[in-house]
C-alpha positions in Angstrom: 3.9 65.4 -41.5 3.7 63.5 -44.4 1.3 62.7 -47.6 0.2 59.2 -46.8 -1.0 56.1 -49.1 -2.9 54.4 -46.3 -5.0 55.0 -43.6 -4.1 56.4 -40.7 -5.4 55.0 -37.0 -8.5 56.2 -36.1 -9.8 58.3 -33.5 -12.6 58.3 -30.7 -15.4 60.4 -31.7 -18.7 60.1 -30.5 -18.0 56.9 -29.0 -17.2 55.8 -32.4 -13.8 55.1 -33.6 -13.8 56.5 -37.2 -10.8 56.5 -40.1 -10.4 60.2 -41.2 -10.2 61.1 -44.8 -7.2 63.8 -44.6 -4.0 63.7 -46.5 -1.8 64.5 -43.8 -0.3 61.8 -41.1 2.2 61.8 -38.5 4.3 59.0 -37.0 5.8 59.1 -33.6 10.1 57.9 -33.3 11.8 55.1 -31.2 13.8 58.0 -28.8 17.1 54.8 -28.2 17.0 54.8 -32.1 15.9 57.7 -33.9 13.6 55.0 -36.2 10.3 56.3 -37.0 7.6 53.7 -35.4 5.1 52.0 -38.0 1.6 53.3 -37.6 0.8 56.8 -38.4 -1.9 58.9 -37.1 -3.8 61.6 -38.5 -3.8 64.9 -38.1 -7.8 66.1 -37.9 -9.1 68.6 -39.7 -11.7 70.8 -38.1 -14.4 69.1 -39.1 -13.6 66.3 -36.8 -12.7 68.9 -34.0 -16.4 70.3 -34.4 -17.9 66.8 -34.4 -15.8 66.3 -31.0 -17.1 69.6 -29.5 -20.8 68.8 -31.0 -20.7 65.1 -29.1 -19.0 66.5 -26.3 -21.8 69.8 -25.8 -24.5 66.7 -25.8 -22.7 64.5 -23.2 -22.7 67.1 -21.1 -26.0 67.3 -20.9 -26.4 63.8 -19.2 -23.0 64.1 -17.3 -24.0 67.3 -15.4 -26.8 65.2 -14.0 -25.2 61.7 -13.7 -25.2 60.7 -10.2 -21.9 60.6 -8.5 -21.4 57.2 -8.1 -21.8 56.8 -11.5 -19.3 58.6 -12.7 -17.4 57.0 -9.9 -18.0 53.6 -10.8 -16.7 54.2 -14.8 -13.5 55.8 -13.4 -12.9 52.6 -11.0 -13.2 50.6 -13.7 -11.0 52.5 -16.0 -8.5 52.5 -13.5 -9.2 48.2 -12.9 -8.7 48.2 -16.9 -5.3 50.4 -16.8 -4.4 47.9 -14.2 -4.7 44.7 -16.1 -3.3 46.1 -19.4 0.2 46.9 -17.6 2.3 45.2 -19.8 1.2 46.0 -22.4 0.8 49.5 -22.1 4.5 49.8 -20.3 6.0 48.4 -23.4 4.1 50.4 -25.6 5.3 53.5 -24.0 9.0 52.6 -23.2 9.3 52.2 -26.8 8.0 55.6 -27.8 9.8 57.9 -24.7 12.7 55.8 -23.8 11.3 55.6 -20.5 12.7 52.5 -18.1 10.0 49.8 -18.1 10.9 49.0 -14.4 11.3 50.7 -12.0 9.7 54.3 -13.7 7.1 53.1 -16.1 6.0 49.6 -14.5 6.2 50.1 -10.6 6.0 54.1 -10.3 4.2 55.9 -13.3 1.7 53.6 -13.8 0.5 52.7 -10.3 0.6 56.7 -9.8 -2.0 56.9 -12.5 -4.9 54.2 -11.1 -4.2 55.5 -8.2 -5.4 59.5 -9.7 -8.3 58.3 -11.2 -9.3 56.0 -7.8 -9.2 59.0 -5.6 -11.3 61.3 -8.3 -13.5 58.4 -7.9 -14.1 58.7 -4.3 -14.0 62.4 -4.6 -17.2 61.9 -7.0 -18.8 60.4 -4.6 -18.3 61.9 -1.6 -19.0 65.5 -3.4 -17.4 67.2 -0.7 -14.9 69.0 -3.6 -18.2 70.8 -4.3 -17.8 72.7 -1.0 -21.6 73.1 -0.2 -22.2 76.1 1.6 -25.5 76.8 3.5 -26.7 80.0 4.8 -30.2 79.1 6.6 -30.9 82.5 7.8 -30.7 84.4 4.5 -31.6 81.0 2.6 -29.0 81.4 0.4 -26.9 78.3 -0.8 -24.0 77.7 -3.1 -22.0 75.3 -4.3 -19.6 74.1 -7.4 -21.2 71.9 -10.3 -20.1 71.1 -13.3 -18.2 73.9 -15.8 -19.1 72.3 -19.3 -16.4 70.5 -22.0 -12.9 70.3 -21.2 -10.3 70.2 -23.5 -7.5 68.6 -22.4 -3.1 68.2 -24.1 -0.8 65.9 -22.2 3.0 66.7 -22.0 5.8 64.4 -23.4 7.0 63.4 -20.3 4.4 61.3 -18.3 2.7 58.9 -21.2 0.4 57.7 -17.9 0.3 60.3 -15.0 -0.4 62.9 -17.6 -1.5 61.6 -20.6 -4.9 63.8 -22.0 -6.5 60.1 -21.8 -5.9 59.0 -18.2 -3.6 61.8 -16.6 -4.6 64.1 -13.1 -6.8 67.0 -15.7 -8.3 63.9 -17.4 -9.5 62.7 -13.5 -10.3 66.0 -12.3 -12.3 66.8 -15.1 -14.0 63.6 -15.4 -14.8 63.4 -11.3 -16.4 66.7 -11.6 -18.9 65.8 -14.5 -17.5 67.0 -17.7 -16.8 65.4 -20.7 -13.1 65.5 -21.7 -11.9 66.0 -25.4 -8.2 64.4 -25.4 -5.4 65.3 -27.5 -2.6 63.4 -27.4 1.5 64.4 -27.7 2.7 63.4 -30.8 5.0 61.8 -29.0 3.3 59.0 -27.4 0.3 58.7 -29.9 0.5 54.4 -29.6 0.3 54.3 -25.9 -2.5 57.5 -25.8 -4.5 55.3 -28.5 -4.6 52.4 -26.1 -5.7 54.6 -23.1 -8.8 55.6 -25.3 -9.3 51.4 -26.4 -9.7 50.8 -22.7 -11.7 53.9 -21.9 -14.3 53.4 -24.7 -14.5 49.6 -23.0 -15.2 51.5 -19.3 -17.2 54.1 -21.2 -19.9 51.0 -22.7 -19.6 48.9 -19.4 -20.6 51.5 -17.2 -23.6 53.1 -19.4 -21.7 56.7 -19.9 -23.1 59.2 -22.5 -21.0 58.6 -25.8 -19.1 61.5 -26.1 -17.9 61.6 -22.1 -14.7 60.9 -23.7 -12.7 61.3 -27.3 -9.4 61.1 -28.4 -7.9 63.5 -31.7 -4.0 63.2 -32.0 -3.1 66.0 -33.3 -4.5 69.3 -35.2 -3.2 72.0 -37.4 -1.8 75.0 -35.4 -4.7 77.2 -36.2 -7.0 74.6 -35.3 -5.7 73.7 -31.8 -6.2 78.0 -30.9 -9.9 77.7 -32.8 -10.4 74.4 -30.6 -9.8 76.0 -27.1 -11.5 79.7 -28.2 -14.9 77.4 -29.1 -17.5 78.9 -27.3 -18.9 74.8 -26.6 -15.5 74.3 -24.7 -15.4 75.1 -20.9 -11.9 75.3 -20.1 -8.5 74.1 -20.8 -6.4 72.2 -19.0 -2.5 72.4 -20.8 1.1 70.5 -19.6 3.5 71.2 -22.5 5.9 73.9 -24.3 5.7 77.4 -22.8 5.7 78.7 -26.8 2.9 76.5 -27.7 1.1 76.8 -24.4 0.8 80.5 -24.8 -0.5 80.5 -28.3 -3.2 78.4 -27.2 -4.0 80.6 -23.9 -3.7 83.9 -25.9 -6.8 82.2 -28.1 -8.4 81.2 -25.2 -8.0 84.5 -23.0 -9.7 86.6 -26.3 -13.2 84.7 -25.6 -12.8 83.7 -21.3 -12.6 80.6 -21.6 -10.1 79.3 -18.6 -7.0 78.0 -19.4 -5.1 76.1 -16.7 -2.2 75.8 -17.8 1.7 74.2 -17.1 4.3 75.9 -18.8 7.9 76.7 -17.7 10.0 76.3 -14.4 13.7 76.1 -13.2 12.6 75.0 -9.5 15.3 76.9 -7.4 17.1 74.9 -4.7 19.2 77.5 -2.0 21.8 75.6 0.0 22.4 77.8 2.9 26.0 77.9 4.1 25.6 75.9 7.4 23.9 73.1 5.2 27.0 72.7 2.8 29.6 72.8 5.7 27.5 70.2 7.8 26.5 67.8 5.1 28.7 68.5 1.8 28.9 65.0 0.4 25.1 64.2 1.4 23.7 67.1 -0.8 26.3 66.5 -3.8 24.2 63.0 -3.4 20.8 64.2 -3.8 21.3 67.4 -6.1 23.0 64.7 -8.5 19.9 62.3 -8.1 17.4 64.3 -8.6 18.6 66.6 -11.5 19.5 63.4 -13.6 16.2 61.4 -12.2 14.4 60.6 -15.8 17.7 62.3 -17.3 15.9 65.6 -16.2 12.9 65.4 -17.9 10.6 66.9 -15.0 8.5 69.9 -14.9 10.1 70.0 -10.9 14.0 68.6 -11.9 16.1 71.2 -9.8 17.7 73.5 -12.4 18.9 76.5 -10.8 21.1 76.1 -7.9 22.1 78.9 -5.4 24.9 79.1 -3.1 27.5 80.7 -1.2 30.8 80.9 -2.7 33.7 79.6 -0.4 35.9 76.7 0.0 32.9 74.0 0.7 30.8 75.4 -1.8 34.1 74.9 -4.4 34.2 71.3 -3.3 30.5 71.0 -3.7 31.0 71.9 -7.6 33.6 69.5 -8.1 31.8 66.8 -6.5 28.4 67.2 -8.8 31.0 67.7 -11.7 32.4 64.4 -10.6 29.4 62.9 -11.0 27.4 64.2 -13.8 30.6 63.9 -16.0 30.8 60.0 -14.6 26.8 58.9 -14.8 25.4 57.5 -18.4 23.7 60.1 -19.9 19.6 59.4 -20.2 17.6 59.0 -23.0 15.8 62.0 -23.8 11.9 62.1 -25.2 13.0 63.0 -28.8 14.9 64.5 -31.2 13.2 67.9 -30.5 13.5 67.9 -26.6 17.3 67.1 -27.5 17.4 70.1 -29.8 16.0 72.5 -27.1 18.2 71.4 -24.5 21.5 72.0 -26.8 20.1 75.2 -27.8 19.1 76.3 -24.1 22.7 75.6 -23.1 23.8 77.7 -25.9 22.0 80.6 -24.8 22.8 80.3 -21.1 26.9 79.7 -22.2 26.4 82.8 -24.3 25.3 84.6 -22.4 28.0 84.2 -19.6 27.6 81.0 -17.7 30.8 78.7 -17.9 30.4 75.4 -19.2 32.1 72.7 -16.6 30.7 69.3 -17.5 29.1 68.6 -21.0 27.2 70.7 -23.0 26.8 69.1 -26.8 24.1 66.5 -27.7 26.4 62.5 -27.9 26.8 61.2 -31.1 24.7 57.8 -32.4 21.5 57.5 -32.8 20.2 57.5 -29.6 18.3 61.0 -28.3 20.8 62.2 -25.5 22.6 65.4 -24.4 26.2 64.9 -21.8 25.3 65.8 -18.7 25.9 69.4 -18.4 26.7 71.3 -15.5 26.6 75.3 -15.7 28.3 78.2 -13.4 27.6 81.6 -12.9 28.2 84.1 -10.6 25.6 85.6 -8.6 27.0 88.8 -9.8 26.3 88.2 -13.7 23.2 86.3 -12.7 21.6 89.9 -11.6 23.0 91.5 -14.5 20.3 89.5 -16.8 18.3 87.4 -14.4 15.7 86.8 -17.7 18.5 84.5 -19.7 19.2 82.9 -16.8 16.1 81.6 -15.8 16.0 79.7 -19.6 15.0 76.8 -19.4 17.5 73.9 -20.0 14.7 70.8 -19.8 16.6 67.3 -19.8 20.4 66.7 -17.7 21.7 70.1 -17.1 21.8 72.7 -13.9 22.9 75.6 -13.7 24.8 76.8 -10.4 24.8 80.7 -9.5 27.6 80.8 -7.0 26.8 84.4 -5.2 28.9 86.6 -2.7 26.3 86.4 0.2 23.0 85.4 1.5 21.4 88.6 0.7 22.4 88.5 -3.0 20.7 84.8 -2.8 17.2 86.7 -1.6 18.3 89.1 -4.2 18.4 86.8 -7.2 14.8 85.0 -5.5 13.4 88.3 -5.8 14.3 88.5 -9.6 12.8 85.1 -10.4 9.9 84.5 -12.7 7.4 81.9 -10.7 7.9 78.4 -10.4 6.3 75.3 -9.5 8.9 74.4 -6.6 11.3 75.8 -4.3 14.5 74.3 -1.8 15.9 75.7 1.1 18.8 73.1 2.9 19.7 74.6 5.9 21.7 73.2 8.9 20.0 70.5 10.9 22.0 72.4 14.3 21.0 75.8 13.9 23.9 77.4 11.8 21.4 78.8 9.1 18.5 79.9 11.6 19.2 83.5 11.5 19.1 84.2 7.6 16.1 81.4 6.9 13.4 83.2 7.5 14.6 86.2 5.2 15.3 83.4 2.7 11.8 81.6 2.7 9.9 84.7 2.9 11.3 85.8 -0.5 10.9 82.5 -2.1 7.4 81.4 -1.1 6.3 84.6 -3.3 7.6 83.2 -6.3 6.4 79.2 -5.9 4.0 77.1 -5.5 5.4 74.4 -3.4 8.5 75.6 -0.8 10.0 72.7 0.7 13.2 71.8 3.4 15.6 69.6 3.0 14.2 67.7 0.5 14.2 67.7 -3.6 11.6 68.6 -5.7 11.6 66.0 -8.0 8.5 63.9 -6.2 5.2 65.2 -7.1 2.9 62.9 -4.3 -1.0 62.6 -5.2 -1.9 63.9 -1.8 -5.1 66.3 -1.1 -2.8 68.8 0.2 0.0 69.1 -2.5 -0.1 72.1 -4.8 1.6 71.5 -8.3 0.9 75.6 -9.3 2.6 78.2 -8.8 2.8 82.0 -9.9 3.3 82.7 -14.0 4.8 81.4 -15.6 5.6 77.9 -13.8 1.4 78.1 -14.4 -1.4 80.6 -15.7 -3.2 80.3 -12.6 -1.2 80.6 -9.2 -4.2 80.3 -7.4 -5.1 76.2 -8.4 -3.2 73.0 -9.0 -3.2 70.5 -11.1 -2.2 67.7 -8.5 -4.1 66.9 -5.5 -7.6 66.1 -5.5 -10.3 67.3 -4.6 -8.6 70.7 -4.8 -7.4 69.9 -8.7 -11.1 69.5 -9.4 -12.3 73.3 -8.8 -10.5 74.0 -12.2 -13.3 72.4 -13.9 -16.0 73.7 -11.8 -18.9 76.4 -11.7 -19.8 78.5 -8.4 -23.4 78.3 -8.3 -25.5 80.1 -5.7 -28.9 79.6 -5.4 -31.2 82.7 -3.6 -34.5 80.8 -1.8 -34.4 78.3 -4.5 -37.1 75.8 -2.9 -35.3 72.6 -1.1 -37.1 70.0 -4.0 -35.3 71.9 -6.7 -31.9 72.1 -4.8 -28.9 69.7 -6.0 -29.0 67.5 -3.7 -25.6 68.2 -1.7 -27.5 71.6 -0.8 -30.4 70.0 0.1 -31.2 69.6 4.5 -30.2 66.2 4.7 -26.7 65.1 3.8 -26.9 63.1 0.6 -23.7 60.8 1.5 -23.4 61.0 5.2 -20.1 61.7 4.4 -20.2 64.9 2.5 -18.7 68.1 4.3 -20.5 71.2 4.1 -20.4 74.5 5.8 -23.7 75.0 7.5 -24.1 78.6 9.0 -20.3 79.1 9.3 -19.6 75.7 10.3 -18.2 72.8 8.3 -20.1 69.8 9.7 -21.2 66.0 8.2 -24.6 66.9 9.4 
């Protein structure tokens, strides 16, 4: 932060976009040359935060009652306006993350997005994510409406598919009728401020209350933990830091107010013995893919790999060596994800895990760490499974080469919880007998346990959970990928005792308000 001479860009507050007066600015860096980028943007002083939560307690009380296809209709056309702005917002954000324009940015991350807020759209307005439930006999009826304010902070990592402005919270939030007060990452303020220019445009076109949607860029540390313990705010949704995200939760757990957030996972892959010996070259293929995908800059990038030690296994090492010390390192988000991954490979090396492939942030300008490959025995892994579960976010794995299959389950059983977990097994059999023992351990400690296939892909389907046990997230029971499901996070159980039908919301009502609404009628989940 800096004193500034000029003003700063403004930000979205009660459908207004307003210049602060504060003394303190911010500018985000260029991560290919370590240059700060031109325009500053403030950091708000509480004033502004309670002018946000002000405008954002009155939205609410038109968005609560907004029909569905309403809100439908403004995120459509959000989505239509993120669409025809691609260029322009692909460039803005390759400049600030690094990021490849084509195919990650352009063809991948974007699409992703529209696609998000398209399906909270038709989630809107099919109100089946309220799951209706109707009890005739004891005229009782419940169902999930709208929670109140949320507060939402995007990660680094996905300036579209999780940006505060436009990411999966944003949608789910939105969908199910709250107003959403956004606040950026510092490090992709430019492309976060064009978000909110096109939402404000989708928020006039489509006749939304003025405050459905603002955008503040940053705040003092003691404002962001006043911010989510305001008793106006009615949850949280969080994809960042595990430091910073706890600060905040801590605030927000001392008044109740739910805070879903994303904080920390190492995602471990198993590659069972019968999968190594059948397939060796294959998996040194895929491991290598997906851990330098994005230079490893995924909340699912497979950090902690565990295998049998042997002659294949030995040959498996060398290969990802091979490879990791051959492929151009990525450019990382910033100078501080840079700094956290050199210091995380510190701690791991001191603390016992040998160093075969990198290791020391490259020299130049540019934000990048070698790609680093770690080893450790499964032995030494067990003797302080909490350092070796730290973290190395960006190009770097750690491999725990252990004596057997049961010190495998062993070191699952000693894991914190994470969003994903791998078993590779052998397509013939070979591994059949010690999978089950395997699985059973690691699906207590994930959210997502998949075969044969790397975590890295997070797919927008209905049935994907992107959760998982604490601290991978503070909620193991909801995720924040895969709506309608992702939607519940920002909703209020409601049941109303022999309410009369008039005075009902309308998807409890007799008749079906879509025709296409699910509800479970007397123990049955019917479109009647």
């Amino acid at each position: 932060m800096a004193t500034i001479t000029h003003p700063s860009q403004p930000v979205l507050i009660d459908g207004q976009w307003i210049t602060e007066d504060t003394a303190t600015s911010f500018r985000s860096t260029d991560p290919q040359t370590s240059e700060p980028i031109e325009r500053s943007y403030p950091v708000s002083a509480w004033a502004t935060c309670d002018r946000a939560l002000n405008a954002a307690q009155q939205a609410f009380q038109v968005s609560r009652n907004l029909e569905p296809a309403a809100l439908a209709a403004f995120l459509d056309d959000y989505a239509a306006r993120i669409e025809a702005d691609r260029d322009e917002l692909v460039a803005i954000a390759h400049r600030e993350t690094g990021l490849p324009t084509a195919p990650r940015l352009a063809a991948v991350e974007l699409p992703r997005t529209v696609n998000q807020l398209r399906m909270a759209a038709e989630a809107a307005r099919t109100e089946s994510w309220r799951m209706p439930i109707i009890d005739r006999a004891a005229n009782i009826r419940s169902c999930f409406i709208a929670l109140g304010p949320v507060a939402v902070f995007g990660p680094n990592n996905f300036p579209f598919a999780f940006n505060s402005i436009s990411g999966g919270d944003f949608a789910a939030a939105i969908a199910a009728g709250n107003p959403v007060i956004a606040k950026a990452n510092t490090s992709h303020p430019a492309t976060t401020e064009r978000l909110g220019q096109l939402v404000a445009q989708s928020m006039n076109a489509t006749g939304m209350p003025r405050g459905l949607v603002q955008l503040i860029y940053r705040t003092s540390h003691e404002d962001g933990e006043r911010l989510v313990a305001d008793p106006r705010l009615g949850a949280v949704g969080y994809t960042g830091a595990r430091t910073a995200g706890l600060r905040l939760k801590a605030a927000a757990d001392r008044v109740g107010t739910p805070f879903y957030a994303e904080l920390s996972s190492v995602n471990p892959v198993v590659f069972l013995p019968g999968a190594l010996a059948e397939r060796c070259d294959t998996l040194v293929e895929e491991y290598v893919t997906s851990g330098l995908m994005g230079a490893g800059q995924f909340c699912t990038n497979p950090g902690l790999l565990l295998v049998v030690k042997g002659p294949t296994t030995d040959a498996f090492i060398q290969g990802v060596v091979s490879r990791y010390s051959a492929a151009p390192a990525g450019t990382l988000l910033s100078a501080g994800v840079q700094h956290s991954l050199v210091e995380s490979v510190g701690i791991l090396t001191r603390a016992g895990a040998e160093c075969l492939a990198g290791g020391g942030a490259l020299a130049g300008p540019r934000c990048a760490v070698a790609n680093t490959v770690l080893r450790i025995t499964g032995e030494r892994f067990l003797e302080d499974p909490h350092v070796f579960q730290t973290e190395a976010f960006g190009n770097a794995v750690l491999i725990t080469v252990c004596d057997s299959v049961e010190q495998i389950v062993r070191i699952i059983e000693s894991l914190e919880g994470n969003l994903t977990g791998c078993i590779y097994s052998d397509t013939r059999g070979s591994d059949d007998g010690v999978y089950d023992r395997v699985a059973d351990a690691l699906q207590q400690r994930v959210g997502r346990l998949l075969n044969d296939k790397m975590p890295t892909g997070v797919a927008v389907s209905p049935a994907m959970n992107h959760g998982g046990p604490y601290p991978a997230t503070s909620h193991p029971g909801f995720t924040a990928v895969g709506i309608p499901a992702s939607m519940l996070r920002f909703g209020k159980l409601t049941c109303y005792d022999a309410v009369r039908e008039p005075r009902l919301p309308r998807v409890l009502r007799d008749a079906n308000p879509t025709g296409t609404t699910y509800r479970c009628i007397d123990g049955a989940w019917t479109l009647d």
